[in-house]
N, C-alpha and C positions, 0 to 999 in steps of 0.2 A: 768133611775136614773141619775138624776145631779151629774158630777164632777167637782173637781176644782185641778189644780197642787197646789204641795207642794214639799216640800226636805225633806226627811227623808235618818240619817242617812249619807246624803253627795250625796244623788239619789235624783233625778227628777221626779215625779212618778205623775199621777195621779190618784186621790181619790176621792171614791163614797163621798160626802158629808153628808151622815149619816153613814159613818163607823162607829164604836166604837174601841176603846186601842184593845182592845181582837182581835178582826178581822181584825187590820193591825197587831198586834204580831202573827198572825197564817198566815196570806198573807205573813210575810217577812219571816220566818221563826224565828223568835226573842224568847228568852228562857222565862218563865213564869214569871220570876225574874228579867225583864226587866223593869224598869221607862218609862212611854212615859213624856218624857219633852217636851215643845210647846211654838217657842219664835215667838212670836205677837209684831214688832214693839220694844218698851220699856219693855212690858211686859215678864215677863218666867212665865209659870204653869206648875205642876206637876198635871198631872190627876190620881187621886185615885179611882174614877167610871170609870170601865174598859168595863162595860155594856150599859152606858148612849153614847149615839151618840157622836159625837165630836161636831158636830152644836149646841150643846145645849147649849156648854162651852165653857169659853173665848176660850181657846184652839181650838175649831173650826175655831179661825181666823187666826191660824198661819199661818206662809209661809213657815218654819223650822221644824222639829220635832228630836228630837234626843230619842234612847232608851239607858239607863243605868240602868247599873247592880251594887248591893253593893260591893263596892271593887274592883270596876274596875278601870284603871287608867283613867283620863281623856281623850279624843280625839283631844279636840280642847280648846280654851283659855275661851270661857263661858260658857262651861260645868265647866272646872277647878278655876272657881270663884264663883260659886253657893256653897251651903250649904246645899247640897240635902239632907245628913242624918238628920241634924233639920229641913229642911221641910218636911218629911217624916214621922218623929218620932212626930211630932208637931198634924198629922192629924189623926195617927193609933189612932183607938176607937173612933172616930167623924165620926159616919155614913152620916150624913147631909154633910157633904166637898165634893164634887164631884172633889174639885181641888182645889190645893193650888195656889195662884196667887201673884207676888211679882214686883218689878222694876227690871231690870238689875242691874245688881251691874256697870257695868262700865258705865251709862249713868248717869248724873246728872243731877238735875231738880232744 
């Protein structure tokens, strides 16, 4: 099985390159109610296919990964600039979104 590192969380880890959300939140030990966030470059995604591999999605190309919980405080300064609860609420009931994908808020183009 092909792996690639990545950060999750603030760790170093390497990752089967078709894991899925589900199988690094049961690898890290992460609560069920955890968001896997995926920052690629300019981009953040929120993956809502917790089943679909990460290679499928933009998300598969991140270098970062962060998991958040609703009503957690922030950890770091681009978790605390995101608008996770309207990206979240934007895709519940949209079976087709495997993942919400957006700019960083602090980069400008």
């Amino acid at each position: 099985m092909e792996t690639r590192w990545a950060t999750v969380d603030g760790v170093t880890l390497e990752l089967p390159v078709d894991c899925t959300t589900c199988e690094l939140r049961e690898a890290l030990y992460k609560p069920n109610d955890a968001v896997l966030i995926a920052v690629t470059g300019d981009l953040v995604s929120i993956v809502h296919d917790e089943e679909r591999p990460l290679s499928e999605l933009i998300a598969g190309c991140a270098q970062t990964y962060y998991f958040h919980r609703p009503a957690e405080p922030a950890r770091n300064d681009l978790v605390s600039t995101l608008d996770l609860e309207t990206a979240i609420e934007e895709s519940d009931g949209e079976e087709s979104d495997a993942e919400t994908t957006f700019q960083r808020p602090e980069i400008d183009h």
